[in-house]
TORZA-212699 format. One record per residue: residue in three letters; x, y, z of N, C-alpha, C in turn. Coordinates in steps of 0.05 Angstrom, whole numbers, plus 32768, in hexadecimal, padded with zeros to 4 digits. Example, Ala and Ser with C-alpha at 12.3 -4.5 7.8 and 13.67 -1.06 7.14 Angstrom:
<rs>
ALA81087F8E809C80F67FA6809C81087FBE809CSER81017FD3808E81117FEB808F81028001809D
</rs>
This chain:
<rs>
UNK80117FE88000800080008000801280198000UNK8005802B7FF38016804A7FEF8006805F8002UNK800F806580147FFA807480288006809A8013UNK7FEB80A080167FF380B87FFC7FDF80CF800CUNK7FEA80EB800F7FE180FF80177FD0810A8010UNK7FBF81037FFB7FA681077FEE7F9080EF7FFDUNK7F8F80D280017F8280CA800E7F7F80D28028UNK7F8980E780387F8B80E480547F6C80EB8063UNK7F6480FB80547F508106805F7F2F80F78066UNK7F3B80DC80547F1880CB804F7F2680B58067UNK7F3880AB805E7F45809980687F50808F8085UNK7F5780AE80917F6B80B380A87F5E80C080BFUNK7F6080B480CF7F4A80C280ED7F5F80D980F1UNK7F6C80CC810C7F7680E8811A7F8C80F28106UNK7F93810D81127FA9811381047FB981318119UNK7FD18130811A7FD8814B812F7FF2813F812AUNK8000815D8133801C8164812D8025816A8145UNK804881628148805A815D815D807081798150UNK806E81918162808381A5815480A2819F815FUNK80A981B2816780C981B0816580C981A38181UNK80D98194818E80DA817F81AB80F2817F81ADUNK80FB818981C98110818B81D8810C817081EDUNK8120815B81E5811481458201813A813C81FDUNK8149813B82198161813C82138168811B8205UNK8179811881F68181810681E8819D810D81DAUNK81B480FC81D181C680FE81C181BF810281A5UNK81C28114818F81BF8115817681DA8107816CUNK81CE80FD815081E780F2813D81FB81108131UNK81EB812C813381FC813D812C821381438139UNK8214813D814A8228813D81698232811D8168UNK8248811E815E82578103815D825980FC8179UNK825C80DE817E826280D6819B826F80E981B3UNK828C80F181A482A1810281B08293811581BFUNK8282812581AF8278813681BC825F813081D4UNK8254811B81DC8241811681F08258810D820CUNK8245811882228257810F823A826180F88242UNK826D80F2825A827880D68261825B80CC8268UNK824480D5827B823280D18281821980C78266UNK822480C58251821380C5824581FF80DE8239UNK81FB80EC824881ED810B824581F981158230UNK81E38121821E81EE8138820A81CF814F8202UNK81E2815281F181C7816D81E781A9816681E2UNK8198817681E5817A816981E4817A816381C9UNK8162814F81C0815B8146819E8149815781A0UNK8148816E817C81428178817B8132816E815CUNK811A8173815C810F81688143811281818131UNK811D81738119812581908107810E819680F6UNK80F3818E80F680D681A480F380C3818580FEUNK80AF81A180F88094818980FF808F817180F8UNK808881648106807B814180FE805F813E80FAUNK8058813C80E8803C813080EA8035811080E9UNK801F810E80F5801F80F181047FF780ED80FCUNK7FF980D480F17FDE80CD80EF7FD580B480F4UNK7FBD80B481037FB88098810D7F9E809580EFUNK7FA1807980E57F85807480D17F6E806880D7UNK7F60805D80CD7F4A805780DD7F4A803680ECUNK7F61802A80E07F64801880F27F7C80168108UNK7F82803281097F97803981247FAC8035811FUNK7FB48031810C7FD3803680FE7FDF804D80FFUNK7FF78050810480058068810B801A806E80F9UNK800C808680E68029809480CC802880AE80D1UNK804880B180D2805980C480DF806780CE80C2UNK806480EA80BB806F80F880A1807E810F80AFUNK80A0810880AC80AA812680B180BE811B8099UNK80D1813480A280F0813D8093810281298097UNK8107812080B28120811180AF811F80F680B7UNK813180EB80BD812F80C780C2812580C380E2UNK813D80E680F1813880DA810F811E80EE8116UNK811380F781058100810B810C80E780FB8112UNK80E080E580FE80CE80D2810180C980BA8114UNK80E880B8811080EF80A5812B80E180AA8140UNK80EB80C4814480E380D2816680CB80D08168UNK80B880DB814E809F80D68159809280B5815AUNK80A380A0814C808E8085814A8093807F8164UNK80B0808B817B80B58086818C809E808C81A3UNK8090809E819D808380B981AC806D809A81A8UNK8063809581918042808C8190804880728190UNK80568064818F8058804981A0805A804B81BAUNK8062806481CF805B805D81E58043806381ECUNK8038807C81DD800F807D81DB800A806A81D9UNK800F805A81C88000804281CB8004802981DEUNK8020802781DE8031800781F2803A8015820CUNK803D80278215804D802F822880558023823FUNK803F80128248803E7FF88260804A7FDE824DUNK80417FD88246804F7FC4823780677FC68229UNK80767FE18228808E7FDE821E80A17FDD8234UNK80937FE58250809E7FE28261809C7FCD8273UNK808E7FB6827B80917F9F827880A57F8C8268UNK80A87F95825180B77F8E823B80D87F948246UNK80DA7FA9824B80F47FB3825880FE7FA5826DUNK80E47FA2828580E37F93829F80F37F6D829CUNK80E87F6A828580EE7F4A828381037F4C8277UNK81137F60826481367F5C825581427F5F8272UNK813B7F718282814D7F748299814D7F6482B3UNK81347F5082B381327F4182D081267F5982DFUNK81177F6882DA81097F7882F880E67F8182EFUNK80DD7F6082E280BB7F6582EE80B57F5F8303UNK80C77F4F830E80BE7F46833580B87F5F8346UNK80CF7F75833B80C07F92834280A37F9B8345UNK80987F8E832D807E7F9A832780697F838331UNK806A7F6E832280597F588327805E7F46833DUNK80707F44834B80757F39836380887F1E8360UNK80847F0A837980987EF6837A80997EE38367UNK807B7EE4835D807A7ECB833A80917ECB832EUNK80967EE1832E80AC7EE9831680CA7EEB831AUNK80D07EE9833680EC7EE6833B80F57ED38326UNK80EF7EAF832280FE7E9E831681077EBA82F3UNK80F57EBF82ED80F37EC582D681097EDC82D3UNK81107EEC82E781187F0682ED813E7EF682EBUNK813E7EE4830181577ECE830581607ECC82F2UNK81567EB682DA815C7EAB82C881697EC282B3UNK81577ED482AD815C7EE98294817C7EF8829EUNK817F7EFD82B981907F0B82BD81A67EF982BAUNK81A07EE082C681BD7ECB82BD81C87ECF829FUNK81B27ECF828E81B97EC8827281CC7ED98264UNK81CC7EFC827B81D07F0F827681CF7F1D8254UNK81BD7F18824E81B37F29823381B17F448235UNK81AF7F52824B81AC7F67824681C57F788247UNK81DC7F76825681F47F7F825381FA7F7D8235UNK81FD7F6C822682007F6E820681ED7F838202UNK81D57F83820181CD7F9681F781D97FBA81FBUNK81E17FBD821381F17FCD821482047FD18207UNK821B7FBC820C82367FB981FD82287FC681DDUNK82107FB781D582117FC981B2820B7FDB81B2UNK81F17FED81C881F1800881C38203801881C9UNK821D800F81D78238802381DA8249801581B9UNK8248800881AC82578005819582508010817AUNK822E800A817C821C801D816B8224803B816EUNK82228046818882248061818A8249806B8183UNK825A805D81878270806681848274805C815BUNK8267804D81538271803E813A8260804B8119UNK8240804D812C8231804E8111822180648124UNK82288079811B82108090812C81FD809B811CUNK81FD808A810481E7809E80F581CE808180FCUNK81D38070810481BC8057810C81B380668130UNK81C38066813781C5806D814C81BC80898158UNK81B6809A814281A780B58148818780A5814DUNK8187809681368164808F8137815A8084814EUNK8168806E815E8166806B817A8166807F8189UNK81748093818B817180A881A1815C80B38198UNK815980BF817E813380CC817A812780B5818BUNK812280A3817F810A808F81888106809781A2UNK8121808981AF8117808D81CF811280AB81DCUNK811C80BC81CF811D80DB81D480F680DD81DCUNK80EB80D181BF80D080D281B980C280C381CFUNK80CD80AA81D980BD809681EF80BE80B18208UNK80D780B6820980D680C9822780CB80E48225UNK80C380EA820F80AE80FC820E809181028213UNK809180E1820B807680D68210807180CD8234UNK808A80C78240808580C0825D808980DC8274UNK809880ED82618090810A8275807881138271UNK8068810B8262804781168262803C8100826EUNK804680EA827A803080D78286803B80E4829CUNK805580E782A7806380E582C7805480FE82CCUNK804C811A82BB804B812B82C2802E813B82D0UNK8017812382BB7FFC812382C97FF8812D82ACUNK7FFD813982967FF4814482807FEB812D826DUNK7FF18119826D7FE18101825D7FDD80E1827BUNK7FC880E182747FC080C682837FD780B38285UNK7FDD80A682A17FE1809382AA7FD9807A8296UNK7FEF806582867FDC8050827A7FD080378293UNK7FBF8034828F7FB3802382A87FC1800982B8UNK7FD9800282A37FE97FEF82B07FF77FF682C4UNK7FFE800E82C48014801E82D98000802682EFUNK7FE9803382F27FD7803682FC7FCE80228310UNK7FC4800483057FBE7FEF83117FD57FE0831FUNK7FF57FEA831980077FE4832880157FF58332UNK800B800B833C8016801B834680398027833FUNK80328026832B805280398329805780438314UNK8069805D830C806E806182F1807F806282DFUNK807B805F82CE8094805482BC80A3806482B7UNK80BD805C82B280E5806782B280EC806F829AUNK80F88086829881048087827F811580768274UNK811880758253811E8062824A8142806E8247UNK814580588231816D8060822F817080538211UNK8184805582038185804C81EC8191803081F2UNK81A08025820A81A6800A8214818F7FFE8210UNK81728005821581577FF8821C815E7FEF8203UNK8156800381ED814A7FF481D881597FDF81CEUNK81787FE481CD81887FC881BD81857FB581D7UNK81817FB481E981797FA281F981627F8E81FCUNK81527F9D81FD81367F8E81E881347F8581D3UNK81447F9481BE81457F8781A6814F7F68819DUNK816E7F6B81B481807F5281BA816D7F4181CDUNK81607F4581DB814F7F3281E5813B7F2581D2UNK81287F2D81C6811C7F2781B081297F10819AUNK81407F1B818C81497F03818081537EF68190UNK81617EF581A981637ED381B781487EC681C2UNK81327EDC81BD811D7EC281C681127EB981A8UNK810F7EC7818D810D7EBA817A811B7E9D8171UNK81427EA7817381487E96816781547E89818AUNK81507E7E81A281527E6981B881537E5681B1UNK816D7E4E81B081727E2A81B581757E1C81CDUNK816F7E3081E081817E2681FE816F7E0E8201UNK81507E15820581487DF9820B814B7DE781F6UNK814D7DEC81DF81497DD581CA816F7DC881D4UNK817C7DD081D981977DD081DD81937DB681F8UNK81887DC9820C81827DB3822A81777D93821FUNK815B7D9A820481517D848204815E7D6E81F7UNK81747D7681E281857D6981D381977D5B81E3UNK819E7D6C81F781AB7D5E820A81A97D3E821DUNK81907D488222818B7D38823081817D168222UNK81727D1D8214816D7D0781FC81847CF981FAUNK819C7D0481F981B27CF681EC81BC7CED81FEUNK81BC7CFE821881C47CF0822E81B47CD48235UNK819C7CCF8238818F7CC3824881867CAA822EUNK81867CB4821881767CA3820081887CA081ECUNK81A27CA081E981BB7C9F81D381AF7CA081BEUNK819F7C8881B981937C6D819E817F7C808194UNK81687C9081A0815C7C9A819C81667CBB818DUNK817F7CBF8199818D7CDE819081977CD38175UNK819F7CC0817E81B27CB8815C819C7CB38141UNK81837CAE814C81707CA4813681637CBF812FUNK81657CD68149814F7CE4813B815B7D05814EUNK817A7D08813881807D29814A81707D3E814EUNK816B7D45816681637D598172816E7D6C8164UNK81567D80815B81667D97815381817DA28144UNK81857D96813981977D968132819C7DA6811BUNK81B27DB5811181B47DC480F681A97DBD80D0UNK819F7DC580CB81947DAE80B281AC7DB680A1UNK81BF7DCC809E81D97DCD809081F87DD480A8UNK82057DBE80A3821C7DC180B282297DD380A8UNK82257DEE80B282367E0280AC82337E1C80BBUNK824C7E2A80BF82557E3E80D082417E5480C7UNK82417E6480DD822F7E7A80D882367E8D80DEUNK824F7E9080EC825E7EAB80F082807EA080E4UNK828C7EBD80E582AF7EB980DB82B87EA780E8UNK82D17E9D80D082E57E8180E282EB7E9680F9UNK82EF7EA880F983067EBB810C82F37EBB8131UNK82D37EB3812082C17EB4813882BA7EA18149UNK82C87E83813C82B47E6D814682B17E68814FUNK82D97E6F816282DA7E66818782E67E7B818EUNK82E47E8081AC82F87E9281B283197E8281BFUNK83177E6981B483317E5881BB83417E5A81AEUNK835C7E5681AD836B7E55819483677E3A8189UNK835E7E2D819183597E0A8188833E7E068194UNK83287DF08183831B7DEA818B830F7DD881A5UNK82F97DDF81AC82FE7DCD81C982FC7DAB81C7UNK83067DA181DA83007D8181D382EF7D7681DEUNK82D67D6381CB82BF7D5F81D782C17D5581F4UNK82A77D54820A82B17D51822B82A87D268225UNK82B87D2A823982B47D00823B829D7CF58240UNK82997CE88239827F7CD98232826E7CD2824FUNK82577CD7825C82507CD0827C823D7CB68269UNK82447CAB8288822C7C93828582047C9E8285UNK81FB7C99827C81DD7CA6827E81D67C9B829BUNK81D27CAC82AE81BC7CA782C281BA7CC482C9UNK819F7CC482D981867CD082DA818F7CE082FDUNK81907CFA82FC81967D08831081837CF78328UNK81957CF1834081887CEA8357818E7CD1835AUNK81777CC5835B816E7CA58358816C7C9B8334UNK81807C91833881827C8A8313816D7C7C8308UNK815B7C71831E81407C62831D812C7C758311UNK81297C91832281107C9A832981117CB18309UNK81007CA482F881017CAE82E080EB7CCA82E1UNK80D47CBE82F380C87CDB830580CF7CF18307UNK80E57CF1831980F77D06832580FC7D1B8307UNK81077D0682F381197D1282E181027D2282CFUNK80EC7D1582CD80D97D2782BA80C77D3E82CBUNK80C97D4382E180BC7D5D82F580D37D6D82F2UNK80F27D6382F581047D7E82F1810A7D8582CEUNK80F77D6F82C380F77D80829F80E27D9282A2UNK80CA7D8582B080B87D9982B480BB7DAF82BBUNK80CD7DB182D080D77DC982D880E57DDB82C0UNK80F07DCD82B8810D7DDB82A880F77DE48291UNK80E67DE0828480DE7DEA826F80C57E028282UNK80BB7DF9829580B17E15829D80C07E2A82ABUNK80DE7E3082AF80F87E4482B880F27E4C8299UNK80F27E45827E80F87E46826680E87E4F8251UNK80CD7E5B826580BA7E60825280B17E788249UNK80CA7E8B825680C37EA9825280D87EA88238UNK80EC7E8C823280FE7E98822180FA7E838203UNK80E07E77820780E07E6281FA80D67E6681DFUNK80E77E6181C880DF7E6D81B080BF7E59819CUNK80C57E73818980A67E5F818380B07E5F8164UNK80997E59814C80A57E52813080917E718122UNK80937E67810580927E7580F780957E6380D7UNK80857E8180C380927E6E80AA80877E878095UNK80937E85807C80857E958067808F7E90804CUNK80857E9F803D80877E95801880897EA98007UNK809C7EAA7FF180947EB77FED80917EB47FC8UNK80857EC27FB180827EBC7F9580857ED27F86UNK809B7EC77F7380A47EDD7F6B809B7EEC7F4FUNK809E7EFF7F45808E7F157F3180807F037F1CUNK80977EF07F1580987EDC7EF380817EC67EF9UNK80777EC47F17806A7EAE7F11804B7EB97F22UNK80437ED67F2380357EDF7F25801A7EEC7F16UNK80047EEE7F177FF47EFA7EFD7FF47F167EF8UNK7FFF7F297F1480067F457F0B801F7F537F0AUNK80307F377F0580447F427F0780617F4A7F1AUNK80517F487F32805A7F4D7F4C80597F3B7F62UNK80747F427F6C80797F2C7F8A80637F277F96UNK80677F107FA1804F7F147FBA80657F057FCFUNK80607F0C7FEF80717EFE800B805A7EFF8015UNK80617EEE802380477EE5803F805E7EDD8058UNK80587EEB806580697EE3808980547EE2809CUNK80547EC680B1804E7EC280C580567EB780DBUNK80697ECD80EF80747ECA810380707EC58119UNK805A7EB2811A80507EA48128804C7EB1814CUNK80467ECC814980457ED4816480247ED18171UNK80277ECC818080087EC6818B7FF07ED58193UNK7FD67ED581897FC77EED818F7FB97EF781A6UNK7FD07F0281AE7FC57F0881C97FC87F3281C9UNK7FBE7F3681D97FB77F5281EB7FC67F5C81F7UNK7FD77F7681F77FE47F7A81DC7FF87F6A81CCUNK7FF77F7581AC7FFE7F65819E801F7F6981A5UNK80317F50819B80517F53819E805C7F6B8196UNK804A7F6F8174804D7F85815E80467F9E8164UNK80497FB0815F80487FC4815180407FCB813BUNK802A7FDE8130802D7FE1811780307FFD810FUNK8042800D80F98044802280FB804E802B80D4UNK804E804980D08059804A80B1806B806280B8UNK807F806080AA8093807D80AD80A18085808EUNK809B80A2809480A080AF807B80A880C58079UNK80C280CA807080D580DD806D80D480E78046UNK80C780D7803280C280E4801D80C380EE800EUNK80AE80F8801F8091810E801580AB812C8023UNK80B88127802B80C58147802F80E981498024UNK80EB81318016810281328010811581198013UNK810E8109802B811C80F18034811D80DA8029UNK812480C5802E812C80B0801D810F8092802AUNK810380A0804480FB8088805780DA80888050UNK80D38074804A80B1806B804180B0804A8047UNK80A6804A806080A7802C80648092802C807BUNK807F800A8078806F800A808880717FE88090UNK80647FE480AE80647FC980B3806A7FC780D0UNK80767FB180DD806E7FAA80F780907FAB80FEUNK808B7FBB812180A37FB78130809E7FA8814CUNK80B27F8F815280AD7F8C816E80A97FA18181UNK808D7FA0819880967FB981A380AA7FB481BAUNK80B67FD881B980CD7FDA81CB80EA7FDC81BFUNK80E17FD381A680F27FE2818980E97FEE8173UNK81038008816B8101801B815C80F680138138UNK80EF801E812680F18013810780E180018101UNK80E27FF680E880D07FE880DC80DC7FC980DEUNK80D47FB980E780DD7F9680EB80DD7F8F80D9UNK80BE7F8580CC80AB7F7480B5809A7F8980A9UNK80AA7F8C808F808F7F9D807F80957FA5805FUNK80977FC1805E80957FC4804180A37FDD803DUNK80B37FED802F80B67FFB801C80AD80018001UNK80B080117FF580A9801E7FDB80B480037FC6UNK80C57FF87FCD80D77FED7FB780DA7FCC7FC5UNK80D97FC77FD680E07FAA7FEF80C87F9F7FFEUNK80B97F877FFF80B57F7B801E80C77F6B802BUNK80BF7F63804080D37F51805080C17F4A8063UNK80C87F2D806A80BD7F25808580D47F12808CUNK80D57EFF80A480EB7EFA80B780D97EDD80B6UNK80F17EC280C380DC7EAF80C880F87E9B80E0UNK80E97E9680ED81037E848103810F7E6C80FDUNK811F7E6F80F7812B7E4780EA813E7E4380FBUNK81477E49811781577E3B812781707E36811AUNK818A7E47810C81987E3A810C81B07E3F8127UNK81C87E2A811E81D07E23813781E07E3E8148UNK81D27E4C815B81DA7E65816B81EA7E5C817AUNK81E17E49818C81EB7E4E81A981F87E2881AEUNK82157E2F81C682207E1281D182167E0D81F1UNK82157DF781F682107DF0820A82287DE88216UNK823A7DE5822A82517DC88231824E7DC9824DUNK824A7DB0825482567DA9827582717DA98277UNK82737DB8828B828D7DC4829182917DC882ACUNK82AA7DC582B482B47DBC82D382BD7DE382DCUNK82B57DDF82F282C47DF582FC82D17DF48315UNK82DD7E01831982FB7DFD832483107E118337UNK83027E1B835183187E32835983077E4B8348UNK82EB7E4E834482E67E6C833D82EB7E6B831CUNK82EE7E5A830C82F77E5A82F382EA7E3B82E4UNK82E47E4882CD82DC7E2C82B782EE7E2082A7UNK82F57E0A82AB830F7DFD82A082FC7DF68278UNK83187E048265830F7E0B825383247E008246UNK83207DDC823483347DCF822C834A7DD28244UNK83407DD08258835C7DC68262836D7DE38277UNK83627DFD826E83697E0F827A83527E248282UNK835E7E3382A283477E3182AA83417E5182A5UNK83207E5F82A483177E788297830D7E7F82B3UNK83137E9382BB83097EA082D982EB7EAD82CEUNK82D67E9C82E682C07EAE82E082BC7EC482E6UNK82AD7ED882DA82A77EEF82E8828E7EF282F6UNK828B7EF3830F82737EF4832382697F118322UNK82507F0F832082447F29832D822A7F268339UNK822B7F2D8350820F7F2C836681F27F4E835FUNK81DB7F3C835781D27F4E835781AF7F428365UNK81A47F5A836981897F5D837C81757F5D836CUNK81617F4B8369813C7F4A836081357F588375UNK812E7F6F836E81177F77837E80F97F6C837DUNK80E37F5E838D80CE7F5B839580BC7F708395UNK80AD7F6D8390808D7F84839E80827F6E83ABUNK80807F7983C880727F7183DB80847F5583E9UNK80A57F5B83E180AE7F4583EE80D07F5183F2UNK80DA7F3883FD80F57F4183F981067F4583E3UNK81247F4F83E681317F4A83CD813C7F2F83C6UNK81377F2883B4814C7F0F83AD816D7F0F839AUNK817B7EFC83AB81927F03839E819D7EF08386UNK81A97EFB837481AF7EF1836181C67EF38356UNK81DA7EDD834F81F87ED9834081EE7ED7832DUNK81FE7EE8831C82077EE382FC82207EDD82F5UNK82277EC882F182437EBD82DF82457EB982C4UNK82607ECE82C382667ED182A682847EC682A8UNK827F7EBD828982A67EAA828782AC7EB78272UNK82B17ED0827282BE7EDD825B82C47ED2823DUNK82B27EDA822182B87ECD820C82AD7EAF820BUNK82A07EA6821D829B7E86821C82807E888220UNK82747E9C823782537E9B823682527E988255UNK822F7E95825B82327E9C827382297E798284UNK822C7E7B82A382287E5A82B4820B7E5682AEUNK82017E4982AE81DB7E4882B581D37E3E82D1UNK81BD7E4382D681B77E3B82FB81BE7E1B82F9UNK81CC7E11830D81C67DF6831981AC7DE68313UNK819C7DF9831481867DE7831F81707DE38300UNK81727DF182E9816F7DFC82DA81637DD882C7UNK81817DCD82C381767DB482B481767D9E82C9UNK81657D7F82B881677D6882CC81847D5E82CAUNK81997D6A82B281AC7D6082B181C67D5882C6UNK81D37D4982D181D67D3E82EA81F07D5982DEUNK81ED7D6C82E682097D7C82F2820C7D8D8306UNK821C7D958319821C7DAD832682247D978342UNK82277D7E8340822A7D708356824F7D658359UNK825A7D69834782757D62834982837D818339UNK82807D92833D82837DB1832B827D7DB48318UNK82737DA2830E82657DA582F782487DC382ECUNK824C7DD182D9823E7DDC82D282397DE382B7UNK82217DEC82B2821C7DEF8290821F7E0C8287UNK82337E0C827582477E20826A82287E278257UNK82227E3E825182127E4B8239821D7E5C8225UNK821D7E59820B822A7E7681F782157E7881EAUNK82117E8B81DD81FD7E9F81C382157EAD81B4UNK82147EAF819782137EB9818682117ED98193UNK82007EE3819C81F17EFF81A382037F0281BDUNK82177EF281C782277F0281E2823E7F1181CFUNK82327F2081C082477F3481AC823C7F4681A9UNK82487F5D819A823C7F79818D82337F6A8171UNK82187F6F816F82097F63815381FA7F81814CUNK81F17F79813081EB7F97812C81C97F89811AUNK81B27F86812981A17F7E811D81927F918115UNK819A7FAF812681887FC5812B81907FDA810DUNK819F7FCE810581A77FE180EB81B27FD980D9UNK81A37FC080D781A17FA480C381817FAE80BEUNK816E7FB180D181517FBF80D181527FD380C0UNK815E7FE980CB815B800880C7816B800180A8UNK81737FF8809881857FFC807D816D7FF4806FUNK81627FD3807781467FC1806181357FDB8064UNK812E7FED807181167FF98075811E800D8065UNK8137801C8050813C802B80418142801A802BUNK813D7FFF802481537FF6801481457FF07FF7UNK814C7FF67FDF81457FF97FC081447FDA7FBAUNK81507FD47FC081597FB17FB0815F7FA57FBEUNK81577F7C7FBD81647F767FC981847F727FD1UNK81927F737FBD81AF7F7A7FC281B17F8C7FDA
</rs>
């Protein structure tokens, strides 16, 4: 669809304009150098008006001048619309809904912080901001725009959304860490192998005959997916660990035991547990008008509110290069799945191989790694409760190798002779998915 300034008037309900907005933020015109150690810099200043229109089925298109001018505002009307839910959304990358919703949620709060996803997400919004600042302006609009939108809730000038209301508290300004943090959370729960990883495991452990007849999960092409330079951080590869005899944590009898702590392990696993997807697509030559057709369905579930977002941004109509419409996870900036003037695109989950699992001995504060040992790095941190105490929580990181997982986590018999289960991702790196987004959403061809 071509949203065109001549239909607006039959077509388009609301409609109102955002003038010039002082809400402090770092601009891309002010290279890194110039923002403080603190982070702090000059306010974002929208260089003219935005106009913003909701249509009659509540879709939100935003027409100004520049890339981050629009930003700021989809930023502004995604929190009109999600503002509790993008903060929830925030609550669960960081481990602190127990804050809000109470002791349910500690396990959930525990686990996420072990996995530590959200420190990466940091690590890329300080690499983004020092590497690529013209991606990186559009994040600071965006969020410039969210905290625009929450000094008119904090301030009494726009309503309280009722989630904050019914839980008494109000929501935090955001940071440009949030968003690549969310974002990096998002694809590890799309593409999550951890449990498919646990379940492979254990099959093979406990059922050999059965692993060998019918691999779990497994890669459908044996092949690398990042640089040789990336594969390990070893100078040599590691050597597979020795073979255990299969029995069953506890009582090697009590086959019971072993399927209540799977039970367990897959409900610790279900805030991170990925789901499928699939799509098609047919191309011009074998069409009757001529033209592509894609179909994507990302299998997100219909529930209240939706995962999505839906929104159109357009820079144009005044000079710019940006006309694109379609769906963003919310709690991130840009267009995900959608369309340009010239492109569609949609996304679909095929699992390939992300993440390692290894039992691994530890040893004196350190994980013996082939043979030599990697000092973990500990850090103690606090769940806060509503309506309870704090709970405390370790996070272990083994530098370059990934992070420990709880003890208690699989039925897999470890943690009883030092044994523990080593975790890596692909994503414990600076990845740049956020401006892999922002390029398809300008991009002419597929080349």
């Amino acid at each position: 669809m071509v949203y065109r300034r001549s239909v607006r008037a039959s077509a388009f309900g609301l409609c109102f304009i955002i003038g010039c907005a002082l809400v402090p933020a770092c601009t891309c015109a002010d290279p890194p150098s110039k923002c403080e150690p603190d982070g702090s810099c000059a306010p974002f200043v929208l260089s003219a008006p935005v106009e913003i229109v909701r249509d009659a089925d509540g879709v939100v298109h935003v027409y100004g001048k520049t890339d981050a001018d629009v930003f700021y505002a989809s930023g502004y009307m995604q929190a009109v619309d999600r503002l509790f839910q993008m903060d929830l959304m925030r609550r669960q990358v960081y481990g602190r809904r127990a804050e809000v919703l109470g002791d349910g949620f500690v396990g959930d709060d525990e686990l996420i912080r072990k996995l530590d996803v959200a420190r990466w997400g940091k690590e890329h919004s300080a690499d983004i901001r020092q590497n690529q600042p013209q991606s990186f302006e559009l994040v600071l609009a965006w969020v410039a725009g969210i905290n625009a939108r929450i000094a008119e809730v904090t301030s009494g000038e726009a309503e309280l959304p009722v989630g904050f209301a019914t839980l008494a508290y109000e929501p935090e300004e955001w940071t440009t860490d949030d968003a690549f943090a969310i974002g990096k959370t998002i694809v590890f729960q799309n593409g999550n192998q951890l449990e498919f990883d646990l379940l492979a495991t254990l099959i093979n452990q406990y059922q050999p005959d059965l692993f060998a007849a019918l691999p779990a999960y497994s890669p459908l092409v044996d092949e690398f997916i990042v640089a040789s330079d990336s594969r390990s951080p070893s100078p040599s590869p590691l050597p597979p660990a020795p073979p255990r005899a299969p029995a069953l944590p506890g009582d090697a009898g009590d086959a019971g035991d072993a399927g209540k702590r799977l039970e367990s392990m897959f409900a610790r696993l279900r805030q991170l547990r990925p789901g499928a997807s699939n799509n098609w697509a047919v191309g011009a030559a074998l069409t009757e008008n001529g033209k592509s057709l894609i179909a994507g369905d990302p299998h997100q579930g219909l529930k209240s509110p939706s995962l999505m977002w839906m929104l159109h941004l357009n820079t144009v109509e005044q000079g710019g290069t940006l006309d694109v419409a379609g769906w963003t996870f919310v709690g991130t900036p840009g267009v995900s799945l959608g369309h340009n003037q010239h492109l569609a695109w949609t996304a679909t989950t095929n699992y390939p191989d992300v993440t390692d699992l290894w039992d691994v001995q530890v040893v004196d504060g350190a994980v013996l790694i082939a043979g030599e040992p990697v000092p973990i790095e500990v850090r103690e941190e606090q769940i806060l409760v509503k309506g309870g105490e704090s709970q405390p929580v370790t996070v272990e990181v083994v530098p370059g190798y990934g992070v420990l997982l709880p003890t208690d986590l699989s039925p897999l018999p470890v943690g009883d002779a030092g044994n523990r289960l080593l975790f890596n991702w692909t994503g414990y790196r600076t990845t740049h998915e956020a401006q892999a987004f922002f390029a398809i959403d300008k991009a002419t061809t597929v080349d």
